[in-house]
C-alpha positions as CSV (number, residue, x, y, z in Angstrom):
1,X,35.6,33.1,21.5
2,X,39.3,32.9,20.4
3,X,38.9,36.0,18.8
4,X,37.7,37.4,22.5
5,X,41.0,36.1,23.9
6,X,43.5,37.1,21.7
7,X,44.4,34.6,19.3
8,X,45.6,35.8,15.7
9,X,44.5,32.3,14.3
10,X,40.8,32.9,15.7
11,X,39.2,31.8,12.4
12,X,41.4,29.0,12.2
13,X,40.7,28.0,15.6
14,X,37.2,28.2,15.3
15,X,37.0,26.1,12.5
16,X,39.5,23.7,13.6
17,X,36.1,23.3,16.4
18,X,33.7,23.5,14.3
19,X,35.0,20.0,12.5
20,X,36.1,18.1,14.9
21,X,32.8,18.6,16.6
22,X,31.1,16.8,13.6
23,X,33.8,14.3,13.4
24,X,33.1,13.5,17.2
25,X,29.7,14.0,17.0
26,X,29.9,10.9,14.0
27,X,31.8,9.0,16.1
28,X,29.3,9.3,19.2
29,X,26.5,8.4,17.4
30,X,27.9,5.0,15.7
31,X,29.3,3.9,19.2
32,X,33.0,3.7,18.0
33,X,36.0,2.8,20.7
34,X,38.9,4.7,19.9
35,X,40.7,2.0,18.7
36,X,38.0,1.3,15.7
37,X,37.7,4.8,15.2
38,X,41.4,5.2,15.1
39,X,41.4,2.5,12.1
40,X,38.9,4.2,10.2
41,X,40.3,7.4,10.5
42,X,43.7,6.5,9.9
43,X,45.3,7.3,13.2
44,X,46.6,6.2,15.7
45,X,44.5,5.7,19.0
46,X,46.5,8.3,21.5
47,X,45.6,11.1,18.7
48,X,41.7,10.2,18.4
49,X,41.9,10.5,22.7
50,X,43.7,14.3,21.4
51,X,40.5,14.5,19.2
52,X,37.9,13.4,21.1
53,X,39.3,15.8,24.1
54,X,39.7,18.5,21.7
55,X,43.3,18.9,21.6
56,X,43.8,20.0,18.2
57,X,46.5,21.5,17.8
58,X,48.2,18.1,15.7
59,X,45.3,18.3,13.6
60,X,44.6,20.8,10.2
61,X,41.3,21.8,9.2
62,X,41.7,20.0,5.8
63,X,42.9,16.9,7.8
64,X,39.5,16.8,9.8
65,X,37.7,17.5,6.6
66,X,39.5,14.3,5.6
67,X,38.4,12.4,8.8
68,X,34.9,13.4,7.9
69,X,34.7,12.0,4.6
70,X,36.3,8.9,5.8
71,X,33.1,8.5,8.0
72,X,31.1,9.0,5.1
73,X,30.7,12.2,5.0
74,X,30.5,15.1,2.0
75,X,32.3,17.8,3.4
76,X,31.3,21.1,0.9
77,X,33.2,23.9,0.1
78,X,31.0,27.1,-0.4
79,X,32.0,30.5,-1.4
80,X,29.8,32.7,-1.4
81,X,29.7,37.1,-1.5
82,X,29.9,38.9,1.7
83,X,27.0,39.5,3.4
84,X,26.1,43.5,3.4
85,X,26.4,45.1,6.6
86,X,29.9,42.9,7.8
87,X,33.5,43.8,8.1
88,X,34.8,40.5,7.9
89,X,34.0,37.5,6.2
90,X,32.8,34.6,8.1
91,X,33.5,30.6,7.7
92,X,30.8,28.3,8.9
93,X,30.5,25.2,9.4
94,X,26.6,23.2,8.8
95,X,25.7,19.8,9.7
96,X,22.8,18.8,6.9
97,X,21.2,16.0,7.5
């Protein structure tokens, strides 16, 4: 999508999604108030409201990577050949159960 408008940073971007979507999606499903999740997270309350609205742009992909593990989570790191038959390497993001 970012790609489609222009962005230089599309990858980035979509990333940047990606996480906080799992982050949020965490947060969702334990029933957190922003304030709580703010403490867990290391944050302040006003930026979790940023997160949970996706407004990322005070937020790196490592630094939701570290939200996620602060929620418990393993956040893995794969690298892997390119897949035969792409121009350009992908990043993706999986939620494993």
């Amino acid at each position: 999508m970012f790609a489609d408008l222009g962005y230089s940073d599309a990858r980035e971007r979509t990333l940047k999604v990606e996480l906080a979507m799992e982050v949020n999606r965490v947060l969702k499903a334990r029933g957190l108030a922003q304030d709580r999740a703010a403490r867990l997270l290391g944050i302040r309350q006003p930026h979790v409201s940023d997160l949970v609205r996706y407004r990322l742009n005070r937020f790196s992909a490592e630094r939701l990577m570290d939200f996620l593990t602060r929620l418990g989570k393993d956040v893995e790191i794969r690298i892997a050949p390119r897949r035969s038959g792409r121009r350009r390497s992908g990043v993706q993001v999986s939620h494993v159960e």
